[in-house]
Every structure is written in structure tokens, then in C-alpha cells.
N, C-alpha and C positions, 0 to 999 in steps of 0.2 A: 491870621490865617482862617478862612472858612473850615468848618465842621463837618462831619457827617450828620450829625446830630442837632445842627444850630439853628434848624427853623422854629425850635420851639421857644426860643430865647431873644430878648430883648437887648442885653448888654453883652457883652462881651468879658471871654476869662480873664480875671485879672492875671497879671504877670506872675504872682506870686504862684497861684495855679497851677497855670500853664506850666512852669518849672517842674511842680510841685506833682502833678501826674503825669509830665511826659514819659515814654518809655522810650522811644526814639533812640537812646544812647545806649540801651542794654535790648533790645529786640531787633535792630538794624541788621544781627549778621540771620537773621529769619527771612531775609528777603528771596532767598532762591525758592527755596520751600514755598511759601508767601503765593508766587506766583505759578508755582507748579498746581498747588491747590486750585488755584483762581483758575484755570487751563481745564482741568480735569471739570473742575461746579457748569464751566462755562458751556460746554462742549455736550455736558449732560442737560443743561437748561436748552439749548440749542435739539437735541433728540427728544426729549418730553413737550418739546413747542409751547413753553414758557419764553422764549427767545424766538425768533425767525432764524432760521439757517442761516442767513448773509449777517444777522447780529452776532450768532455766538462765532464765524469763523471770522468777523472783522476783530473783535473782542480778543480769541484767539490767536491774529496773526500780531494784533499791538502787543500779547503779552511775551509774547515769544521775543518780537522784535525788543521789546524794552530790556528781556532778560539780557539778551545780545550784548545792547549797550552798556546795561551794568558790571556787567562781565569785563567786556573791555574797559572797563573804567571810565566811559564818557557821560556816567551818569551820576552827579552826588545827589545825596539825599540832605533834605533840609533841615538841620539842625533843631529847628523847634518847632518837627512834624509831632501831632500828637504822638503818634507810634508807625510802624513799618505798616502796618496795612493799610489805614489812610496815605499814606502817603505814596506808596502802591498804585494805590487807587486814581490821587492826585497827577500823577506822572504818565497815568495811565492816556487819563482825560486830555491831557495837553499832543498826546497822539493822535488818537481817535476821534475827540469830542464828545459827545452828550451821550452817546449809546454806552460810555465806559460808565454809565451809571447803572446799566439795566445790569452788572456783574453782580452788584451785592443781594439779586432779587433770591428770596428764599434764602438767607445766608445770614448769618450778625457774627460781629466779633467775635461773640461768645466761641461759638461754634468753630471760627475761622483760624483764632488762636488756639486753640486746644487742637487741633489739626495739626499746624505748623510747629508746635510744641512736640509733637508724637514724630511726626517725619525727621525733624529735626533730633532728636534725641535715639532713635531708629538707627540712623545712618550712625552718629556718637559712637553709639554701642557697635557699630559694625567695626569700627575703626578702630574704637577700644581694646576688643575681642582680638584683632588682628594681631595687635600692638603686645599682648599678652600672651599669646601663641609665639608670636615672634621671640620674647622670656623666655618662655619655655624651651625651644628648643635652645637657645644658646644652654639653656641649663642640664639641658640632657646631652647635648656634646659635649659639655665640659669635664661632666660624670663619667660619659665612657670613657675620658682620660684619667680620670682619677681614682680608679676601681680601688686599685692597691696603695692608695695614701693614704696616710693614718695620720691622726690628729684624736684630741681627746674631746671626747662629747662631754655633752656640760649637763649638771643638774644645778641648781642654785647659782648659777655662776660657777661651781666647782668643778674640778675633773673627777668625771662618773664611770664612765667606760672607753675602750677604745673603740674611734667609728673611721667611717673612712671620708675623705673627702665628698666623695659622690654621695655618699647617703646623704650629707650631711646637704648638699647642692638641691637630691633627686626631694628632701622634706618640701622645700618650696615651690618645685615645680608641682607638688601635689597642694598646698595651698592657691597657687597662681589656678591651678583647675578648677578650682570649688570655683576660685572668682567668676571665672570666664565661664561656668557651668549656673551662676546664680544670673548673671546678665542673658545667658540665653535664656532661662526662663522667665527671667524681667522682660525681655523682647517680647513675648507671646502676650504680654498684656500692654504693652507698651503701642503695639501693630492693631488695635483699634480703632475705627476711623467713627470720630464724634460727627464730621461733617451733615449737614442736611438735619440738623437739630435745631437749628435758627438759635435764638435763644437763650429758651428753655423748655418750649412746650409742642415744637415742632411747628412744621409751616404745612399752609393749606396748599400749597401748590405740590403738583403730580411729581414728584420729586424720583428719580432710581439711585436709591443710596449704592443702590450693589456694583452700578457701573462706575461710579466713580471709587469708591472702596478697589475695583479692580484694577483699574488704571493707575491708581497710585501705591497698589502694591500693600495692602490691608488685607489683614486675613481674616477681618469678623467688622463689624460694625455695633457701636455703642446701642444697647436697646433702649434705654431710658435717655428721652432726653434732659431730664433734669440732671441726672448723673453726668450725665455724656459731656455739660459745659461744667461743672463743676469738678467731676473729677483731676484728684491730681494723685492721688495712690501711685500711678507711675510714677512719677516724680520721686518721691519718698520709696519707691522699692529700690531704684536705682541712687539715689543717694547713698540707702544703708548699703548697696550692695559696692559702691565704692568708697566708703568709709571703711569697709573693713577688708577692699582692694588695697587702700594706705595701710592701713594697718600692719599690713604682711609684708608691704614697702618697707617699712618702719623698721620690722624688726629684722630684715637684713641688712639694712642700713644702719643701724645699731653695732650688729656685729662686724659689720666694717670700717667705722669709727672703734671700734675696740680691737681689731685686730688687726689695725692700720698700723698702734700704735710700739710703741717700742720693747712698750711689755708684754705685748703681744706677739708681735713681728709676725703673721702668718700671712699677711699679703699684700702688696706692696700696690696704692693706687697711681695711676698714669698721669704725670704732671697735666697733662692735659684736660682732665676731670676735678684737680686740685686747686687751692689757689694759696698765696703767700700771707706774711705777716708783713704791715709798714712799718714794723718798729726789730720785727726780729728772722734778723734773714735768712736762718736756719730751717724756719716755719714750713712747712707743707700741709696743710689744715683739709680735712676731708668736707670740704662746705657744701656740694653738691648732695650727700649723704646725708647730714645734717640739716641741709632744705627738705627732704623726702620729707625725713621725721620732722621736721618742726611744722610742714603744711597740710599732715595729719589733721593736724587744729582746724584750720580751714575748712575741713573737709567735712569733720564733725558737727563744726558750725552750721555749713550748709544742711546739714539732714537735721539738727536741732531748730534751725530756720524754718525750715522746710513745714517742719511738723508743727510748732507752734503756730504758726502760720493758717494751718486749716483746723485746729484743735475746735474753735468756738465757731466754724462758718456754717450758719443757717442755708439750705438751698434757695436758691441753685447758687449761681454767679454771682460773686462778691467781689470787689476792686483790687482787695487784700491779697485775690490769686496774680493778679499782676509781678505781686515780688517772686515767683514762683522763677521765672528765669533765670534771676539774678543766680538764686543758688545752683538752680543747674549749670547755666554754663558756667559759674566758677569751680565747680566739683570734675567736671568733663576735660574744664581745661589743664585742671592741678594733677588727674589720674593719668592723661595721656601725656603729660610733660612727665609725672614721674615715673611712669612705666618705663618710658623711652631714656631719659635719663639713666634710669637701674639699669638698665640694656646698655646703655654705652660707658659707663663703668667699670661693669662686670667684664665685659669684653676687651676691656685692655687693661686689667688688673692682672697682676703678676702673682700667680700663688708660690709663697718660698716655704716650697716641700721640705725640706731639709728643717727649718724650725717648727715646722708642724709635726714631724716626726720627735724630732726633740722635747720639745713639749711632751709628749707621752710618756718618757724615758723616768722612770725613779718618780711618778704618779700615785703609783696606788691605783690606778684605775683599774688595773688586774689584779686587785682582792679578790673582786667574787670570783675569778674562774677557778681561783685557788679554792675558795669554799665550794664551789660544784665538784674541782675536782673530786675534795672529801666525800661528797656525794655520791658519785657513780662508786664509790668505794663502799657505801652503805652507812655512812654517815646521816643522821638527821639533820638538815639544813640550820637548823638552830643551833645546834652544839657545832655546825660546822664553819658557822655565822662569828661562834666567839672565839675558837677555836685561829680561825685567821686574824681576825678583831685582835689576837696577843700577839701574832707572826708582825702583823705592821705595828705594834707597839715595841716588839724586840730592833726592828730594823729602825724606827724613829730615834731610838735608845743611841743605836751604833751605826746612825749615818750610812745604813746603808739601805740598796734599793730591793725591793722586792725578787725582781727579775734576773739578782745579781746572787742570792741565793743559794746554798751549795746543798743536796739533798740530805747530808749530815744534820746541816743546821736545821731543817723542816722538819727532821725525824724528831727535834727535840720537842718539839708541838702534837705530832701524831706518828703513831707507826705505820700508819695508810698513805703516809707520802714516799715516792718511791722516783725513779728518773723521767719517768712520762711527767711529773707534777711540774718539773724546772721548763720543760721544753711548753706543758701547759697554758704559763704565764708569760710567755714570750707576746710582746703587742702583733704579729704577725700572727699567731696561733691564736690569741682570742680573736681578734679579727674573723680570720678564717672561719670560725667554731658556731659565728651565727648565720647559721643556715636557713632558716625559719622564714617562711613569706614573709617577708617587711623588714627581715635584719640586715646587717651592714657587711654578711661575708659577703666577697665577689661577686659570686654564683648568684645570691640573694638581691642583688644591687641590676647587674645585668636581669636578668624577669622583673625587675622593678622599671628597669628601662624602657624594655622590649613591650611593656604595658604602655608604657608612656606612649610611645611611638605610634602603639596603637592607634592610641586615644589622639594622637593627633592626626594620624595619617585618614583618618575619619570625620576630621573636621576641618572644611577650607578656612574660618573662620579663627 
């Protein structure tokens, strides 16, 4: 295949090569972008009379028509095209003829890929963004169902206190916000337009960065053009910032592989999200959950790629940013598979209230309200600390629970315990008792919501 670049050259790439730098198989899905850019350069080169009028609108109506056709599917691209913009380019020409050559005038790859890379990743995060909000509310409807479910919250894996479903729901809808609040600010630097940088050092023709920046929906233009074709900092902000979009994946998916399971029993996944064993047909395996968390790794990878990748790159444009795709679109593709995934999980996941209550029953996890109670009583939280510390060593003793307790027996610990103490320790009464912005009584859980709701009914996004 001819080059864009092959008048300087005598032989021809060897096969080995050509394989060996094509991108064609990992920048192919760059093509709508690809040509909106070329539209927008065209159109500006046509106003600044670098083009004639009748060049940039014939230029113009071939790229439109060809988008058409690829769209419909009447169009493939050739397997062992260098990469999507020549080849672009290529498909162009066989419309128009020789004027599709005057498109690349003031223009180089450099410049052309770093464009289609930002638009391209633009729209990602639009859809990502979307995909995440869309989380969120199934998790704040789910919370306003679950106000008054109890379940026991966990410290070390252990039972710490009693919380309620929702709280325990409303913690990730405020981790899934940090995400979708880190990608809007990734967008603000991401919505730069490197275009009209040639390059590396800019081009002598009369170029209007600002008309095509407008057209295509840029809210700033790259100043440096050395930066402008070399940078990939977006790249790498949005990597980390969906590595640790998995992350948070992970660990609710974590706890529904643990709480799927029998020792668990707090929620029951939908055959439909599930898959079997070939050897034991009892099985219901939560593998979808288990893919979340295991393509974490992936994810990681990509922003470890990412960055080793431009660690040692001298300016400007280096070939090495080439791999720079790869990791994006495997990172875009693995966050919006498992966003959406977690989403249709969660939503037909059965919570079985009844063993989440249970679970709390003869815990421990209402010690401390016992040692506060000692407290409003004018106890020092220390002596009031060891004080219960022997209440749950006497009931370890004689098998019994906490909450099952007769005010006799309490008085033989302190005389500050009195019949308010029994009703105290009730999993409803602690519950209740934390009232405090951010805690898991009712009251507390609903303004936590009502926040939420805010925060979304604020954001189309």
C-alpha cells in the first residue's frame, strides 16, 4: 500500500514492519471522530483561503458522504491500513480524487491523533458519567426502602455495630460520586483541542484554531505545540480515575460474593446474573461479581502501562504514544461493562431481610451503647469501656445474649444500670440513637438521601 510519507523512500516496508507498527486493529473504532475533525480543519482551511471554497465544500461533502457509508456498513476498512487516518484519507481519495489530498494541508498526525484521542475519550466519559449516575440512583431507591433494615456493620470483617441497609447502600453511592466528580474534572483537561499544531512546532499557514475548537465543542486550545502533540496526562488522569472507579466496583462485589454465600445468606443473586458448576449441580457461583473484581487487574495494568509508557519520552512525539489507545480503550471498555453490569445485578438481587436481622441478634454489637449508656450516667468512658468488657465476658460464660439481659443481672456490673439500659441495647434502639450527619438512624439516612438526590437532580450527567 502507498504511504503518506513514502516519497522519501526507495524500498518498500518490509512485512515484518508493517505488522509490527500497524495500528489499524486498535484505532479503527476512531473513525467517526477521525472524520468530524477532518470536517471541522476542512471547512476552516476553506474560510482562511488556504483551500478555495469549492475545495473545502467538495472535501466536506466527500467526508460526510463517506461517514454515511461507514455508518451503513457499506464501507470496510483495509486490514493492513497503516492506521484509521490514512486510511481515512485513502477512501477519501477514491471519492473525490486528488483535491482529498489538499485535507492534510497545515495538519500531521501528530496533531490529528491527539484530537481524535480527546473527542474520542470526551464522549467515553459522557457515557461513563451517565452509566454511574444511572448506579447511583438505583442505590438511593433502594435505601429509601431500606431505612429500617438492620444488618451488622463490619469492622475487620467482624460485627462492630448495628447499621441499617441503606447506610450501608447510601456509603457507595457517595464513593460512585467522588468517581463521576473525578471524571468531570478529567473532562476539563481532556476538552482541549491540540488541533492546528502540525507536528510540533506549528504551521506557517493562517490557520483559526478558535473556529474549529468551536465547532467541535473544545473549550480551550492546547498553547504549546510541543505539549499539545505529546501530551497524554489525560490519558493517565482518566486511567487512575477509573482504576479506582474498579476499585469501589470490587469491593461491593466482594461483599456480594460473601454475602451470597450460606454463611452469609444476606442476599440472594438472580439466576440470571449467576452461572452453574459442570461437575456440581447444586452450584450457583456469583461469576459476574467475581469478573468485576478480578478485571480490577486490567485496569491497573492499563494506568501502569499508561505511565511507564511516557516516563522516559523526550519531546515532543514519540511512536511509543502509539500504545497510548490500547490502554484507553481497554480501561473504557472494562469500566462501562462493569458499571452496567453492577447495575443489573444489584437490581435483581433479592435482599433477605429476615437473615440480616438475624445476623445482628446475640452480636455484641450493642456493647458500646451499653458503655454510653454508663456514660450519660456520668461514667468515664474508660471504666465504662471495661465495665461492659465483663457484661460480655459474664454472658460468653452462660451463653447468653447481650440484649436478652434482665436489669438484675446488669446491676451486678454497676448500679447505674437501671430499665432505660435493657430497652438501650435493643438493635432498633441503637439504630435509632445515631442521629448525627452521616449516621445510620432513619432520620440520618433520609438527609443523607435528600443530599443525594440533590447532587443528582443537578447533574444531567
Amino acid at each position: 500500500m502507498s504511504k503518506l510519507w513514502g516519497g522519501r523512500f526507495e524500498k518498500g516496508t518490509d512485512e515484518a514492519v508493517e505488522a509490527f507498527t500497524a495500528s489499524i486493529g486498535v484505532d479503527a473504532r476512531l473513525w467517526e471522530v477521525d472524520i468530524r475533525g477532518s470536517i471541522a480543519h476542512a471547512r476552516m482551511l476553506g474560510k482562511v483561503g488556504v483551500l478555495t471554497q469549492e475545495e473545502s465544500q467538495t472535501i466536506v461533502a466527500g467526508l460526510q458522504a463517506l461517514h454515511e457509508e461507514i455508518r451503513a456498513g457499506r464501507v470496510s476498512f483495509n486490514p493492513r491500513a497503516e492506521d484509521i487516518h490514512s486510511e481515512i484519507e485513502r477512501l477519501l481519495t477514491e471519492r473525490i480524487g486528488a483535491v482529498a489530498g489538499k485535507l492534510h494541508t497545515a495538519r500531521s498526525r501528530n496533531d490529528q491523533v491527539a484530537t481524535d484521542t480527546r473527542l474520542y475519550l470526551r464522549e467515553g466519559i459522557d457515557v461513563l458519567r451517565t452509566a454511574i449516575r444511572d448506579l447511583q440512583e438505583w442505590l438511593v431507591h433502594s435505601a429509601q426502602q431500606h431505612l429500617h433494615t438492620i444488618l451488622p456493620g463490619f469492622t475487620h470483617l467482624q460485627h462492630a455495630q448495628p447499621v441499617s441497609l441503606a447506610h450501608h447502600l447510601m456509603a457507595y453511592f457517595w464513593m460512585l460520586q467522588r468517581d463521576r466528580e473525578r471524571l468531570s474534572d478529567c473532562r476539563k483537561r481532556v476538552n482541549q483541542m491540540p488541533l492546528g499544531t502540525a507536528a510540533l512546532a506549528g504551521t506557517s499557514f493562517p490557520l483559526d484554531r478558535e473556529m474549529v475548537a468551536q465547532e467541535l465543542g473544545f473549550e480551550g486550545i492546547c498553547e504549546n505545540s510541543l505539549d499539545a502533540v505529546s501530551d497524554r496526562d489525560f490519558v493517565v488522569e482518566f486511567l487512575s480515575g477509573v482504576a479506582l472507579l474498579m476499585t469501589h466496583l470490587s469491593r461491593l462485589a466482594e461483599e456480594l460474593i460473601l454475602w451470597s454465600t450460606p454463611e452469609f445468606g444476606f442476599v440472594e443473586l438472580d439466576d440470571s446474573v449467576t452461572t452453574g458448576s459442570s461437575i456440581m449441580p447444586q452450584k450457583k457461583n456469583p461469576d459476574v461479581a467475581e469478573l468485576i473484581r478480578g478485571r480490577v487487574g486490567r485496569v491497573v495494568g492499563d494506568l501502569t502501562g499508561a505511565l511507564v509508557m511516557l516516563k522516559a519520552l523526550p519531546l515532543s512525539y514519540n511512536r511509543d504514544l502509539q500504545e497510548d489507545k490500547g490502554f484507553l480503550f481497554d480501561a473504557l471498555d472494562t469500566a462501562r461493562d462493569g458499571v452496567a453490569l453492577m447495575h443489573l445485578m444489584l437490581s435483581r438481587a433479592q435482599w433477605r431481610t429476615g437473615r440480616l436481622r438475624q445476623a445482628v441478634q446475640g452480636d455484641f454489637s450493642n456493647a458500646t451503647d451499653l458503655a454510653d449508656f454508663l456514660v450519660r450516667k456520668g461514667m468515664p468512658f474508660r471504666r465504662a469501656h471495661e465495665v461492659v468488657g465483663r457484661v460480655v465476658q459474664y454472658c460468653l460464660r452462660s451463653g447468653r445474649t447481650l440484649e436478652s439481659l434482665q436489669v438484675d443481672e446488669l446491676r451486678q456490673f454497676s448500679d447505674l444500670f437501671d430499665e432505660e439500659a435493657v430497652v438501650a441495647i435493643q438493635p432498633e434502639t441503637v439504630l435509632q440513637s445515631r442521629r448525627t450527619r452521616g449516621g445510620t438512624a432513619p432520620e440520618a439516612v433520609q438527609a443523607q438521601i435528600a443530599r443525594a438526590q440533590q447532587l443528582l437532580g443537578g447533574d444531567p450527567h
